[in-house]
N, C-alpha and C positions, 0 to 999 in steps of 0.2 A: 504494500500500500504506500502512495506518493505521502509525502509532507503535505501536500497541498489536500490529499482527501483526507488524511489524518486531522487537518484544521479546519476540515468545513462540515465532518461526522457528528451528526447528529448525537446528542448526550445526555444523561437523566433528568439534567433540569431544562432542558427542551422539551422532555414530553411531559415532565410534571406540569410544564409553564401551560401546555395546552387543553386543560382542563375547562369546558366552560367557553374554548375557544375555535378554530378550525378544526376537524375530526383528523384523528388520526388514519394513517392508511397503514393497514396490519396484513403481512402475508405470513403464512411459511415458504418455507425454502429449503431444500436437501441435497443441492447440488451445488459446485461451483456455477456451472451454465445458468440454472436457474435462479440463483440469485445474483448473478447479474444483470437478468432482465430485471427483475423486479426492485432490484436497490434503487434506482432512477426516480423510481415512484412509489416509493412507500418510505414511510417513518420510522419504520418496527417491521424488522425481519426476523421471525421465530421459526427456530428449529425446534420444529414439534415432535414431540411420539407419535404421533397420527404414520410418521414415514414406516413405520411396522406397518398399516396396512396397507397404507399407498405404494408402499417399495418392494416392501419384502413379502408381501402375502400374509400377513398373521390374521388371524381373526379380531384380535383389540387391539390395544396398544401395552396390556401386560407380560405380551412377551420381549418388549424392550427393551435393552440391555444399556449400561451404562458407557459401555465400549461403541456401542452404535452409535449413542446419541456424541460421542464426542469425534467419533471417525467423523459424521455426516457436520456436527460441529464446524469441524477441520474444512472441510471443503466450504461451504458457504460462506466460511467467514474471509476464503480466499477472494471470494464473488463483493463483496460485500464492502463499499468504499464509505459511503455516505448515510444508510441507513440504521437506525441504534438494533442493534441485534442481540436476542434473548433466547436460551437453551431450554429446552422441558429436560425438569427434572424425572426419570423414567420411575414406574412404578419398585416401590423397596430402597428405594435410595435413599429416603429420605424421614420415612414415617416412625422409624423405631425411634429414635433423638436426636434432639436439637444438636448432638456431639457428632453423629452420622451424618444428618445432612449437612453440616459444616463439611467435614472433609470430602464429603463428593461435590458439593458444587466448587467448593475451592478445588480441587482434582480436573472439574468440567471448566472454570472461566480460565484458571491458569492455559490447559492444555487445550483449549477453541482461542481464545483471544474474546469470546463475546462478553455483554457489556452486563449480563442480567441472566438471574436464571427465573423458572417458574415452576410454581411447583403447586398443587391440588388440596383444595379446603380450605375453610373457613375459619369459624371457633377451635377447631380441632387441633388447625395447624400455627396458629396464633403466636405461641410460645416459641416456635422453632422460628418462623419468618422474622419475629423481633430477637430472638437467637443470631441467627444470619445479619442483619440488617446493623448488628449492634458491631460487628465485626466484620461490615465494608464489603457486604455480599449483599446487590441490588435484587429486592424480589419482585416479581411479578405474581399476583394471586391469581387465583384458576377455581371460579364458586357458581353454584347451579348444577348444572349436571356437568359431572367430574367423566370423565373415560376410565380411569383409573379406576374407580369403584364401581363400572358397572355390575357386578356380580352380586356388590349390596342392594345398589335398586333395582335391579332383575330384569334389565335392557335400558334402552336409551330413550325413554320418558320426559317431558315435560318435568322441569321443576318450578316449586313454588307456586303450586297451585292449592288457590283456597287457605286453611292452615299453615300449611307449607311456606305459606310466603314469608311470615312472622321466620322459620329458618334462615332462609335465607338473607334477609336483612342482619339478620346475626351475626350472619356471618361476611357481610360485606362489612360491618362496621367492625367488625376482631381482624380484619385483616387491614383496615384503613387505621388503625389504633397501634397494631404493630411496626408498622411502618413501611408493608407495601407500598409501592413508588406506584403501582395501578394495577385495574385488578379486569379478569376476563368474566364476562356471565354471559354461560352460555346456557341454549335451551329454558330459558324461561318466560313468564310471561309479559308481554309489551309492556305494560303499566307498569309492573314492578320493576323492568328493569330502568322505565324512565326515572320512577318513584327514588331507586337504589343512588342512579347518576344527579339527582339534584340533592341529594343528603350528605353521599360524602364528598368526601375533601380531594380524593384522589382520581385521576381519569378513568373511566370504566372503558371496555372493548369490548363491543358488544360480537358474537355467532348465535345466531337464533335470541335476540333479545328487543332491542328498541333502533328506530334511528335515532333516539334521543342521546342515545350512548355519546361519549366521547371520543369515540372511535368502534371502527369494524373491524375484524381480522374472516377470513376463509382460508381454506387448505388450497393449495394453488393446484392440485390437481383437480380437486375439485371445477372451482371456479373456469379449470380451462377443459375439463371434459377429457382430462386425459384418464381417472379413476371411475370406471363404473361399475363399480358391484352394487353399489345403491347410492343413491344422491337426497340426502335429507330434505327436508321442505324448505329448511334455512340458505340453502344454496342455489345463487344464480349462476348459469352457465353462461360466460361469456365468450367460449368459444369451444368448438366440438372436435380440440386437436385429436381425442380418439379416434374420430371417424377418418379424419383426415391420415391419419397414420396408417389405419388397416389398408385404406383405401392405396397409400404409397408401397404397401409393402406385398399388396396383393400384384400392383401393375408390373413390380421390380419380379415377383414369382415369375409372372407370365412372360417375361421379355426374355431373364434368364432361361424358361424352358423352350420359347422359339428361338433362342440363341440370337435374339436382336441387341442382348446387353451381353461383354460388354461389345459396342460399338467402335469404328476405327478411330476416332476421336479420343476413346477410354485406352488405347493399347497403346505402344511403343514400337518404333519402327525398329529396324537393325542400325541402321544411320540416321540421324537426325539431316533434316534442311539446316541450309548453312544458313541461312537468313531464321531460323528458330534459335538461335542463342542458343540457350542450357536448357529450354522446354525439354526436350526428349533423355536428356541425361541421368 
């Protein structure tokens, strides 16, 4: 990374400043390539656990490994000049104690370069985030429906409905009290999650929540139609690179079995033309 994008990289008190102000623009990212498209235009580039099922095939994000997230870590953060960039804490990292999750996110920002980690719950996780936060490890909170615990809510539900909602305000405020820098709510209801963004103090990010939020994050595979095993109600497709892919990989089949690829243009003579330079070399 230049001097120059080092000095114009966006920083924690840039998105705290944004509270209340222009919405954040929230991606993930798991690759170098891909987070280079998207650092241009976005404020927060997060390497999510969601890459267990968009990458690897897993069924959730519990079989995510600590090793993963800082390989995939590694790369993005190669991609990555200008936008403030944050790690998901992978499930077990972090929940036994506040002594635990210390050494793996210190493990995960030393060994990525990224500027923030995040990691799932509310009240719960309170103790451990102002743990972290008190010893110069930025959190991001992660409340409403958690991935992580899907096995306690028994799939991927709606939160804060009805009674519910008195939860999770609970939990937005124990993690704005610890001293998350801002906080994710996802899959909840509109109201509540406007209700949530005008009470505290911190920016909220909304996936399935409000446009009131302070910001939106999507999974970029998502949003670009390149993961289809299911596409939640939360998510707009803004482009169907899947279809476009099968479609390029179906034409390149067919060309290779007529033997039209490769073409004379794709091959290499025995002599180059003297007028081609080093082309044919």
């Amino acid at each position: 990374m230049s001097a120059t994008a080092r000095a114009t990289a966006l920083a924690l008190p840039d998105i705290a400043a944004r509270k209340g102000k222009d919405p954040l623009v929230c991606l993930t990212a798991y690759t170098t390539p891909v987070a280079r498209l998207v650092d241009p235009h976005c404020d927060v580039v997060l390497v999510g656990d969601s890459l267990g099922m968009v990458l690897h095939g897993l069924p959730s994000t519990l079989g995510v490994t600590l090793d993963m997230m800082i390989l995939h870590g590694q790369a993005v953060r190669r991609g990555v000049e200008r936008a403030f960039m944050a790690v998901d804490m992978p499930f077990g990292s972090y929940e036994e104690s506040p002594e635990q999750a210390f050494r793996n996110a210190a493990k995960v920002m030393t060994e990525t370069g990224c500027a923030a980690v995040k990691l799932e719950g509310g009240v719960a996780m309170a103790e451990t985030i102002r743990f972290l936060v008190a010893r110069g490890i930025p959190v991001m909170a992660h409340i409403g429906l958690t991935p992580q615990a899907v096995n306690s809510f028994g799939g991927y539900a709606v939160q804060g409905r009805g009674e519910g909602a008195e939860r999770i305000l609970a939990d937005a405020r124990a993690v704005t009290d610890a001293g998350a820098f801002s906080v994710v709510l996802e899959k909840i209801p509109e109201t509540l999650a406007a209700r949530i963004t005008d009470e505290i103090a911190i920016p909220t990010i909304g996936i399935g929540a409000s446009p009131a939020c302070d910001g939106q994050i999507l999974v970029v595979d998502d949003m670009l139609g390149l993961f289809t095993d299911f596409r939640p109600k939360f998510v707009k497709r803004y482009a169907e690179l899947g279809e476009a892919a099968a479609g390029a990989v179906a034409a390149y089949a067919e060309e290779v079995r007529a033997r039209r690829f490769p073409a004379p243009e794709h091959v290499f003579a025995d002599k180059p033309k003297a007028k081609s330079g080093t082309e044919g070399a």
